[in-house]
Biopython code that builds the backbone (N, CA, C, O; Angstrom):
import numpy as np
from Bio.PDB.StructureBuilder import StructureBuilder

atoms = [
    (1, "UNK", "N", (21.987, 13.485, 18.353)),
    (1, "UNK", "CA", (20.965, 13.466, 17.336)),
    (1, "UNK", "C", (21.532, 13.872, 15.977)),
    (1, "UNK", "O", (21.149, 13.507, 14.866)),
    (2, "UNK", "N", (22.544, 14.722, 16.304)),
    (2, "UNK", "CA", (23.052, 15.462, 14.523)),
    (2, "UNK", "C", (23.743, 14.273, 14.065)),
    (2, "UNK", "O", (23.595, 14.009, 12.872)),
    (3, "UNK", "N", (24.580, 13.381, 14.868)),
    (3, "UNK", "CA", (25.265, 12.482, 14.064)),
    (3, "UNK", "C", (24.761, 11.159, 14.023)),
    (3, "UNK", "O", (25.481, 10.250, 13.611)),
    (4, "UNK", "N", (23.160, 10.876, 14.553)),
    (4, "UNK", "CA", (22.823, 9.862, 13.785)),
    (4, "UNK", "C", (22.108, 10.685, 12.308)),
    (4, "UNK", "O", (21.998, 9.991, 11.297)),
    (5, "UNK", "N", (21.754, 11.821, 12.271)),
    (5, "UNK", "CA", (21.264, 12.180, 11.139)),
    (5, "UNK", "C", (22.595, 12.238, 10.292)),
    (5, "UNK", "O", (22.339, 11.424, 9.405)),
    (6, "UNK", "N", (23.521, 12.587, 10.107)),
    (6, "UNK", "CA", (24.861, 12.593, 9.614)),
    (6, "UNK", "C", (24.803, 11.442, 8.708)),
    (6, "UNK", "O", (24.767, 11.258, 7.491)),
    (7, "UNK", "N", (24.810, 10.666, 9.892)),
    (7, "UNK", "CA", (24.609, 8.716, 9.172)),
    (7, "UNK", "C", (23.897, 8.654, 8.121)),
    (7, "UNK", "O", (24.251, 8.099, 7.080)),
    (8, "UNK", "N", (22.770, 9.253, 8.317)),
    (8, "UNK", "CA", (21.497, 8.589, 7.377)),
    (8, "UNK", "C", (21.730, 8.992, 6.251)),
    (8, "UNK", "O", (21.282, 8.369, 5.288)),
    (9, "UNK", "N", (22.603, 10.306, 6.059)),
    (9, "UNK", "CA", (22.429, 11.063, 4.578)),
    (9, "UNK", "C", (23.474, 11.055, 3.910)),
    (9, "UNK", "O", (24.477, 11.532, 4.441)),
    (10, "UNK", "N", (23.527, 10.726, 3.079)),
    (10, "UNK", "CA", (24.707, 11.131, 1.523)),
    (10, "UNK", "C", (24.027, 11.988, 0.612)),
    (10, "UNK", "O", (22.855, 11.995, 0.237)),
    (11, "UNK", "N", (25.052, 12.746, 0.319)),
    (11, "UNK", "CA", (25.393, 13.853, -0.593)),
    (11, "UNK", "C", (25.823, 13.188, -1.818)),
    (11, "UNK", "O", (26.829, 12.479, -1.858)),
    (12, "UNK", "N", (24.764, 13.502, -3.212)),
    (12, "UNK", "CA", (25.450, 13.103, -4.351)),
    (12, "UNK", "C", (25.443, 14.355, -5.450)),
    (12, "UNK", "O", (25.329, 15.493, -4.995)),
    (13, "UNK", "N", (25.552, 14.183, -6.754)),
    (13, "UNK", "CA", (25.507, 14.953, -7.359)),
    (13, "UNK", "C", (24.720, 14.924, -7.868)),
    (13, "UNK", "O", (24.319, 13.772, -8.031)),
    (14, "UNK", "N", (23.887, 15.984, -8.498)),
    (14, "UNK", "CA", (22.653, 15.539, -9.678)),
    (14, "UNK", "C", (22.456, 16.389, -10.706)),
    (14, "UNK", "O", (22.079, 17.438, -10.184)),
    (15, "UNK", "N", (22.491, 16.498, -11.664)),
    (15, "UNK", "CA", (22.419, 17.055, -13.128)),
    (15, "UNK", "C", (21.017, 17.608, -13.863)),
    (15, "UNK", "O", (20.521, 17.079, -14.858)),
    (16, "UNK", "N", (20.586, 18.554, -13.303)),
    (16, "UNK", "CA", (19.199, 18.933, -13.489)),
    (16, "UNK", "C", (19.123, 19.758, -14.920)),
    (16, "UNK", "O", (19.893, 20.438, -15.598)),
    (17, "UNK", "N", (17.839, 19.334, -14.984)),
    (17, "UNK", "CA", (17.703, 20.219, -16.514)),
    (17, "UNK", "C", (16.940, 21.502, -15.939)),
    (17, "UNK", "O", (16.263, 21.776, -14.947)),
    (18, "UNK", "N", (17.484, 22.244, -17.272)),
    (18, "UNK", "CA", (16.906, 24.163, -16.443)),
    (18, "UNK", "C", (15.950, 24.077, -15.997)),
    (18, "UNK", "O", (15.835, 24.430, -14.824)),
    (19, "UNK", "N", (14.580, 23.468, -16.859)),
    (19, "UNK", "CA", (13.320, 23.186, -16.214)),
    (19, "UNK", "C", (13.259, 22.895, -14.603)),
    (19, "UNK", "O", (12.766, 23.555, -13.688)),
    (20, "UNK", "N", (13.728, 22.051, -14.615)),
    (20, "UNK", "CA", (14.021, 21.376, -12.755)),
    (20, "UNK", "C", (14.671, 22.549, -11.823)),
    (20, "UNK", "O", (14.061, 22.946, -10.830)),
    (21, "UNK", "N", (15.977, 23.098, -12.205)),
    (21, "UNK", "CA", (16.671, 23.737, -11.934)),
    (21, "UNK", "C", (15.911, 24.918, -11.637)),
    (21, "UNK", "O", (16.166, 25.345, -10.511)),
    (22, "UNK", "N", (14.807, 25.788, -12.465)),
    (22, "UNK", "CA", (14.353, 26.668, -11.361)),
    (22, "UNK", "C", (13.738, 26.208, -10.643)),
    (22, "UNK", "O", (14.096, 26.047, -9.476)),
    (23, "UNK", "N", (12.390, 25.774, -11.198)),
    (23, "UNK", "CA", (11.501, 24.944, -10.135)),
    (23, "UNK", "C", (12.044, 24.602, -8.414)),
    (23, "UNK", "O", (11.489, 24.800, -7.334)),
    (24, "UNK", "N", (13.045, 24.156, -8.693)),
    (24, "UNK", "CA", (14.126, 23.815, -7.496)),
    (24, "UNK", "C", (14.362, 25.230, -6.872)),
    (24, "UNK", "O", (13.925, 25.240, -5.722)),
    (25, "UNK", "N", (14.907, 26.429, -7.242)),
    (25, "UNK", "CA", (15.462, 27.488, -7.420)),
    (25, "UNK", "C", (14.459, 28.087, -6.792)),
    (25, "UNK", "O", (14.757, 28.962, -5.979)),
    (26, "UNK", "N", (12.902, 27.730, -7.040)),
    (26, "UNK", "CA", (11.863, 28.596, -6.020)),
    (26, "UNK", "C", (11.357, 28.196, -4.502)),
    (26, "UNK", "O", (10.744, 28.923, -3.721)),
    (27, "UNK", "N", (11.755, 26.937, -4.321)),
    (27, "UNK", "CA", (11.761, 26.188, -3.176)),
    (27, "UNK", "C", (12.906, 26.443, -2.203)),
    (27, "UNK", "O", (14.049, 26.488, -2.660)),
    (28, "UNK", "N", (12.694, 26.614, -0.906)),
    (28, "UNK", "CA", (13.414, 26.692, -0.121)),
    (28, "UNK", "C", (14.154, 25.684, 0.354)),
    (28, "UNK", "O", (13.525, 24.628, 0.283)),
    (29, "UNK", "N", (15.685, 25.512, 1.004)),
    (29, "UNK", "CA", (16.581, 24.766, 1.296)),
    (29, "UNK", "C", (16.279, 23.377, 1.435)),
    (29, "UNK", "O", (16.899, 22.424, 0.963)),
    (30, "UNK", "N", (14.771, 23.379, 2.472)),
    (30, "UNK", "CA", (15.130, 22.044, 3.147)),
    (30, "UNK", "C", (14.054, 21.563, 2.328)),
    (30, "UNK", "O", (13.968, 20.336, 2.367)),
    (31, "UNK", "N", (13.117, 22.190, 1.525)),
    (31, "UNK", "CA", (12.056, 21.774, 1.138)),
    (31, "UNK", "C", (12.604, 21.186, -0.636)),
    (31, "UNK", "O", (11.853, 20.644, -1.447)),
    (32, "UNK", "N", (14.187, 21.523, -0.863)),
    (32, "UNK", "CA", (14.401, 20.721, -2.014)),
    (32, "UNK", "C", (14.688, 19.370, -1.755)),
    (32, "UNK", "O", (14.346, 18.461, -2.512)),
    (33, "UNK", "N", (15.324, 19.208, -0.673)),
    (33, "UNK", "CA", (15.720, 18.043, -0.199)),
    (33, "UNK", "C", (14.463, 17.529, -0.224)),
    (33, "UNK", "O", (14.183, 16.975, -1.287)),
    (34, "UNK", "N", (13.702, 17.535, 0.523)),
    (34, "UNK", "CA", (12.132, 16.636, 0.311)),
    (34, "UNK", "C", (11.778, 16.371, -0.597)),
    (34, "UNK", "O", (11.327, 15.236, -0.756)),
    (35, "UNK", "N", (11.810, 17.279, -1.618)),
    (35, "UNK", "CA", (11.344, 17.173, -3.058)),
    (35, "UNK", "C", (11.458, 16.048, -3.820)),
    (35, "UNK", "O", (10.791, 15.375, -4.606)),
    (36, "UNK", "N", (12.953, 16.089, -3.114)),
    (36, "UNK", "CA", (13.854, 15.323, -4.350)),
    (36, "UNK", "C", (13.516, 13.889, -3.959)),
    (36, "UNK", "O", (12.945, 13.061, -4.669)),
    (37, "UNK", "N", (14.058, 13.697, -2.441)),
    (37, "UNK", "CA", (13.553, 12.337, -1.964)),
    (37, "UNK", "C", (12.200, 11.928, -2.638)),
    (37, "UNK", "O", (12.297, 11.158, -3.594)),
    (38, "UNK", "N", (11.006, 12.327, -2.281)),
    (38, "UNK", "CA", (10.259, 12.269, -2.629)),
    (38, "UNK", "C", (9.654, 11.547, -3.771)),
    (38, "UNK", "O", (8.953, 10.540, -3.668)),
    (39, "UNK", "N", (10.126, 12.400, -5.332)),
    (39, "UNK", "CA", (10.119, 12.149, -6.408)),
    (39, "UNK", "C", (11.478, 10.810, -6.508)),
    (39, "UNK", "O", (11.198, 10.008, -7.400)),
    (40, "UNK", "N", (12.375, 10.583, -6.017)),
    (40, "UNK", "CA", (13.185, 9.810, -5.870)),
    (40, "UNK", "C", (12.370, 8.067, -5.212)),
    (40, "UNK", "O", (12.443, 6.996, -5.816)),
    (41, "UNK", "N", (11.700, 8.296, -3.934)),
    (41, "UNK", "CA", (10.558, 7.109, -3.713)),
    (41, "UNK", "C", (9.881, 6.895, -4.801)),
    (41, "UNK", "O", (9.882, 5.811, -5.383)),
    (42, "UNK", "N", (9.077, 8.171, -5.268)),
    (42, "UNK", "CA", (7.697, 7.984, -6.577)),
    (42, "UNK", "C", (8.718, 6.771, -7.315)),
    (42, "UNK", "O", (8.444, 5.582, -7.155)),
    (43, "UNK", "N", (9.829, 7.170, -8.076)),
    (43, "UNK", "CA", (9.805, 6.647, -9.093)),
    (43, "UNK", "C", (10.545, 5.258, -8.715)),
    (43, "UNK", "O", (10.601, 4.339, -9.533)),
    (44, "UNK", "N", (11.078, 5.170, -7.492)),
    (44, "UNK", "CA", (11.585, 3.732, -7.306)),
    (44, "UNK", "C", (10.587, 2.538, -6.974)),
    (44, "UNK", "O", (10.606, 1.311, -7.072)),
    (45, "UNK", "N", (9.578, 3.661, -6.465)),
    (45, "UNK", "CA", (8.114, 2.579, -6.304)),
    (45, "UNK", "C", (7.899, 2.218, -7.331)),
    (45, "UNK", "O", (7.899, 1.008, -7.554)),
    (46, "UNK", "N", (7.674, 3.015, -8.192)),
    (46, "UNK", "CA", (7.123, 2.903, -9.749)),
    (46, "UNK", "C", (7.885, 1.522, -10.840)),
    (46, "UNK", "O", (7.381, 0.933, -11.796)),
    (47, "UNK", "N", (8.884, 1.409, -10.375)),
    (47, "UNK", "CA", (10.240, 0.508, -10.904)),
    (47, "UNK", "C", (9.961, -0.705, -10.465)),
    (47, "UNK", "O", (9.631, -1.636, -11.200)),
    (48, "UNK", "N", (10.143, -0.798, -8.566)),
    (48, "UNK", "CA", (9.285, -1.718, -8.168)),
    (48, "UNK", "C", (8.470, -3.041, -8.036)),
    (48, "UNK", "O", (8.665, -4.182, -7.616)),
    (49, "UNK", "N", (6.977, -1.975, -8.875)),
    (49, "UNK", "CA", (5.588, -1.846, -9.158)),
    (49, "UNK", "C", (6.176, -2.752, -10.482)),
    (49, "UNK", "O", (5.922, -3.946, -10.640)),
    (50, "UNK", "N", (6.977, -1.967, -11.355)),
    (50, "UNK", "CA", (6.847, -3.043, -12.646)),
    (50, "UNK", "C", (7.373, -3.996, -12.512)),
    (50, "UNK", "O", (6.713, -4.831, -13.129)),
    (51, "UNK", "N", (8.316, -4.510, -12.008)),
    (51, "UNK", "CA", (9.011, -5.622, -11.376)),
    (51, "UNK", "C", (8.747, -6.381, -11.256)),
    (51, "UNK", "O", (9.168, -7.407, -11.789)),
    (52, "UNK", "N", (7.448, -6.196, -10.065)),
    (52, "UNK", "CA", (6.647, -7.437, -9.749)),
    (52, "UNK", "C", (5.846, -7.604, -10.511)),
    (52, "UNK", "O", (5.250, -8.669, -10.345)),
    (53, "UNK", "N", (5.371, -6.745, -11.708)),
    (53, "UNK", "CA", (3.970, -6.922, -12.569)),
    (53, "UNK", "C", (4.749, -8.101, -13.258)),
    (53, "UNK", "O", (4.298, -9.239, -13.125)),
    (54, "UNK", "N", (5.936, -7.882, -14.014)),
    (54, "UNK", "CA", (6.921, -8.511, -14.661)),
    (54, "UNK", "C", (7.475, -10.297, -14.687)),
    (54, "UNK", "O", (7.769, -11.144, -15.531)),
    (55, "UNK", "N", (7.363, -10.153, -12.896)),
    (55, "UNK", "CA", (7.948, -11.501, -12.423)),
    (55, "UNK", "C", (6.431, -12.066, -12.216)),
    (55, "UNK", "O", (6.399, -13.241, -12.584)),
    (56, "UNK", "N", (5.202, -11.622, -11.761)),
    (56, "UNK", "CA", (3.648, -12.062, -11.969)),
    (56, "UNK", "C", (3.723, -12.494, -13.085)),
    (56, "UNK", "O", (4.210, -13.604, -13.294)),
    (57, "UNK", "N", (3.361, -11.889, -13.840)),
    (57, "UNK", "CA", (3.398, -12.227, -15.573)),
    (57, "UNK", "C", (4.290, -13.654, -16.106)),
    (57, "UNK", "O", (3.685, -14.581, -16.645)),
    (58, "UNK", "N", (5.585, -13.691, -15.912)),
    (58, "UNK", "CA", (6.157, -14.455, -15.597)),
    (58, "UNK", "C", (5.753, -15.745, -14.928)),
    (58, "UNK", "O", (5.945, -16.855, -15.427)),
    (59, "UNK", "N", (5.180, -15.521, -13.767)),
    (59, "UNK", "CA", (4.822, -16.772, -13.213)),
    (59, "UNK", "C", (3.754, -17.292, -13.916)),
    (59, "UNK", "O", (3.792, -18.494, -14.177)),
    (60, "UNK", "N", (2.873, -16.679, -14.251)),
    (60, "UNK", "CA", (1.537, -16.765, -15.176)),
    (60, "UNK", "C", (1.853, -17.304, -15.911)),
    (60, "UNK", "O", (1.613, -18.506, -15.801)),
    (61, "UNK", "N", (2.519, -16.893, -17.030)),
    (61, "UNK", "CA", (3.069, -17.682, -18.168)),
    (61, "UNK", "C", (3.106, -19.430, -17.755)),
    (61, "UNK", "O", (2.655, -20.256, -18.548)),
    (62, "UNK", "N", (3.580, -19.749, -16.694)),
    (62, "UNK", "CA", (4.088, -21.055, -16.768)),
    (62, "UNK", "C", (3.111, -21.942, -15.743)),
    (62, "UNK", "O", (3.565, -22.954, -15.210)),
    (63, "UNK", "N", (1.638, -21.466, -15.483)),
    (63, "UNK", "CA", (1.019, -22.144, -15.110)),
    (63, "UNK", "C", (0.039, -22.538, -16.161)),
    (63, "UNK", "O", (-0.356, -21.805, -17.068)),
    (64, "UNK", "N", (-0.395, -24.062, -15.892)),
    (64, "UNK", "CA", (-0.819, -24.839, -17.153)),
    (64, "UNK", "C", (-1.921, -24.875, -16.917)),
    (64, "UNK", "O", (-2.246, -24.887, -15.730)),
    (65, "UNK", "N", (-2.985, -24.909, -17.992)),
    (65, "UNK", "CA", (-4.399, -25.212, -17.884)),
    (65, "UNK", "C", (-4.671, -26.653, -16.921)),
    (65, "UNK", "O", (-4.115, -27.750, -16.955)),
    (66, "UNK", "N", (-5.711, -26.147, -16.116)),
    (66, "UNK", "CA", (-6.164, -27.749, -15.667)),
    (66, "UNK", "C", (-7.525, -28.228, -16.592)),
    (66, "UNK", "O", (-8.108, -27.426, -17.321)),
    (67, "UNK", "N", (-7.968, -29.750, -16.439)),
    (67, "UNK", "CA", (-8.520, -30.012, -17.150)),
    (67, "UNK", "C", (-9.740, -30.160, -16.280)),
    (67, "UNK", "O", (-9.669, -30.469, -15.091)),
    (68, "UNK", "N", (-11.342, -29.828, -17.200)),
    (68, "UNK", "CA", (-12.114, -29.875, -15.435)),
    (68, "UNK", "C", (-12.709, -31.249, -16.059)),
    (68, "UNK", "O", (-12.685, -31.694, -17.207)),
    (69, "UNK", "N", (-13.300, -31.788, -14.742)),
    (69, "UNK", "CA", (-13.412, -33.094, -14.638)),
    (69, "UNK", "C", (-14.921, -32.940, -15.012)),
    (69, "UNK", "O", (-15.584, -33.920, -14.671)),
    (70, "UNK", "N", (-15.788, -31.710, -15.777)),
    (70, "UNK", "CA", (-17.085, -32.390, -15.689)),
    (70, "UNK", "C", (-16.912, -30.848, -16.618)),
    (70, "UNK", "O", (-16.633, -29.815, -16.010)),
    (71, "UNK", "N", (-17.133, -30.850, -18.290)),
    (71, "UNK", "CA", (-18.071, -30.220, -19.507)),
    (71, "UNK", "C", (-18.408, -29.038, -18.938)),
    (71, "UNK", "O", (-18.774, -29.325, -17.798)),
    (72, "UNK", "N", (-18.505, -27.643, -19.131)),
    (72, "UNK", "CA", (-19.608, -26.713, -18.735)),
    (72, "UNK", "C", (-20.805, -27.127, -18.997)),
    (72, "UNK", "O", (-21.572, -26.875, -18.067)),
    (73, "UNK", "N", (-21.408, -27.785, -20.085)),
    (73, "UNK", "CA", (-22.220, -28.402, -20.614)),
    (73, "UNK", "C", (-22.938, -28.865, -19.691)),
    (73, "UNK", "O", (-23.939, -28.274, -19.286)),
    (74, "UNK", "N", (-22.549, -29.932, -19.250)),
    (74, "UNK", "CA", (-22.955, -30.955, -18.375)),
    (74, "UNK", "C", (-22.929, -30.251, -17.008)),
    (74, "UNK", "O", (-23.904, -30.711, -16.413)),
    (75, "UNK", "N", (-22.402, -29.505, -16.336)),
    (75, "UNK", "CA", (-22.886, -29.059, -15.090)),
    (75, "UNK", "C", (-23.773, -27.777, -15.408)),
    (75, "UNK", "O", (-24.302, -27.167, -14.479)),
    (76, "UNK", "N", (-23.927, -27.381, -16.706)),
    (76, "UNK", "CA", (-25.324, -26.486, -16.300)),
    (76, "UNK", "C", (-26.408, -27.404, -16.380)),
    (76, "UNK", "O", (-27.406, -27.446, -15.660)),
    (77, "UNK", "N", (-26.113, -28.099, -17.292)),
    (77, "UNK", "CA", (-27.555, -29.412, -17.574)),
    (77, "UNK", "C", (-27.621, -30.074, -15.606)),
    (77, "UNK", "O", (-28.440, -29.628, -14.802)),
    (78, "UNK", "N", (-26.703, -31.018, -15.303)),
    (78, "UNK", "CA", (-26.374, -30.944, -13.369)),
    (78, "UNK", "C", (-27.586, -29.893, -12.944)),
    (78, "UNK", "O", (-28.786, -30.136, -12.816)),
    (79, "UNK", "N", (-26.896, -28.688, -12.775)),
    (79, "UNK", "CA", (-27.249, -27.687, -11.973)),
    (79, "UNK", "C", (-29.278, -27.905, -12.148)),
    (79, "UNK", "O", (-30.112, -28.337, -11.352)),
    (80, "UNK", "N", (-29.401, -27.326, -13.658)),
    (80, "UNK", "CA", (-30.650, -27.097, -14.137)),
    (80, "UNK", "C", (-31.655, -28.199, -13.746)),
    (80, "UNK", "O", (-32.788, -27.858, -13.409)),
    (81, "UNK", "N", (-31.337, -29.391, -13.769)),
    (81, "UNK", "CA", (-32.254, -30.596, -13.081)),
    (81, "UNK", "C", (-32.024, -30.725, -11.281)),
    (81, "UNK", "O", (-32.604, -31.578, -10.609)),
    (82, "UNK", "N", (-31.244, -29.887, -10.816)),
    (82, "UNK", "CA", (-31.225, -29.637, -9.550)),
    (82, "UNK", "C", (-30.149, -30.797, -8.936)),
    (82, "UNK", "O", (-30.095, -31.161, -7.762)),
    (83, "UNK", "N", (-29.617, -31.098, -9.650)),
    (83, "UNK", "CA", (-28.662, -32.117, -8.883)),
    (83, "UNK", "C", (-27.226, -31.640, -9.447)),
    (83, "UNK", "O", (-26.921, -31.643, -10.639)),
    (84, "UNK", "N", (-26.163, -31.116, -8.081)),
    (84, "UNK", "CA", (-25.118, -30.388, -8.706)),
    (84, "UNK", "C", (-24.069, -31.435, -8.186)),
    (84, "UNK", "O", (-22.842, -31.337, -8.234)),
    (85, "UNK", "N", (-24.792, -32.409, -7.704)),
    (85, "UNK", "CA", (-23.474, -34.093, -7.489)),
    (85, "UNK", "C", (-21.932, -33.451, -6.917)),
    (85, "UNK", "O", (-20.852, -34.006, -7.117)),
    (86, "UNK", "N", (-22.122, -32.174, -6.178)),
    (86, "UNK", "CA", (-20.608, -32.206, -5.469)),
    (86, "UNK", "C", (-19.926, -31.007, -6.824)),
    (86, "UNK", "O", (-18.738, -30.698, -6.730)),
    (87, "UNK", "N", (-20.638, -30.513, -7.817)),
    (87, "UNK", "CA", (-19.875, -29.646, -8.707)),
    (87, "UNK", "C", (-18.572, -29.028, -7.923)),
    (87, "UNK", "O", (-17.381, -29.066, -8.232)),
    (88, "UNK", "N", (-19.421, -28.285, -6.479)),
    (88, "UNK", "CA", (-18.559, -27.239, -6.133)),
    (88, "UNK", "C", (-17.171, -27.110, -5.374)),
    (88, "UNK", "O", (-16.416, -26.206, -5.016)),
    (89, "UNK", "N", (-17.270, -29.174, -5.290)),
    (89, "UNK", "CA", (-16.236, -29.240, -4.579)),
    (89, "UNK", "C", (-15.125, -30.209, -5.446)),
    (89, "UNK", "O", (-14.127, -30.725, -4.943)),
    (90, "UNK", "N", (-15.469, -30.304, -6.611)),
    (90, "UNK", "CA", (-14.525, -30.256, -7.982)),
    (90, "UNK", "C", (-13.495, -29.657, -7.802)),
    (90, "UNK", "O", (-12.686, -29.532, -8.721)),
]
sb = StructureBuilder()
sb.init_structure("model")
sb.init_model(0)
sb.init_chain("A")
sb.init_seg("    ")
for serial, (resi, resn, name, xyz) in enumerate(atoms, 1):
    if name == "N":
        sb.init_residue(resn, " ", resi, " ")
    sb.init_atom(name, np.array(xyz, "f"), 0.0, 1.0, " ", f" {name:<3s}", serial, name[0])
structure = sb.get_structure()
């Protein structure tokens, strides 16, 4: 069990500002490690999250108006005399 956990983890370095650095400093051993992961997911989700807003947006951009085959005009006038001639399957 210790050396598939072995596997899973790397050790890097990280450069905390004092702020962090106590904060960290009041937390116990294993509970910085969580921390960090943690805030480490938040913000890769967060990255993500814009990514896809990004490449959406993107796709958006390059879809073209369609043209509708029948006026708003004319299908409320349709609708209002009670004959909607298939509007909904326009």
């Amino acid at each position: 069990m210790a050396e598939m956990i072995r596997e899973q983890v790397e050790r890097v370095t990280v450069y905390l500002t004092p702020q962090n650095k106590q904060r960290l400093a009041q937390l116990r051993r294993g509970e910085k490690t969580k921390k960090l992961n943690e805030a480490l997911d938040r913000a890769f989700a967060a990255d993500e999250k814009d990514q896809a807003f990004e490449a959406f947006m993107d796709r958006l951009e390059k879809v073209k108006p369609v043209e509708p085959s029948v006026s708003g005009v004319d299908a409320v006038r349709m609708l209002r005399e009670g004959r909607d001639h298939g509007l909904a399957d326009r």
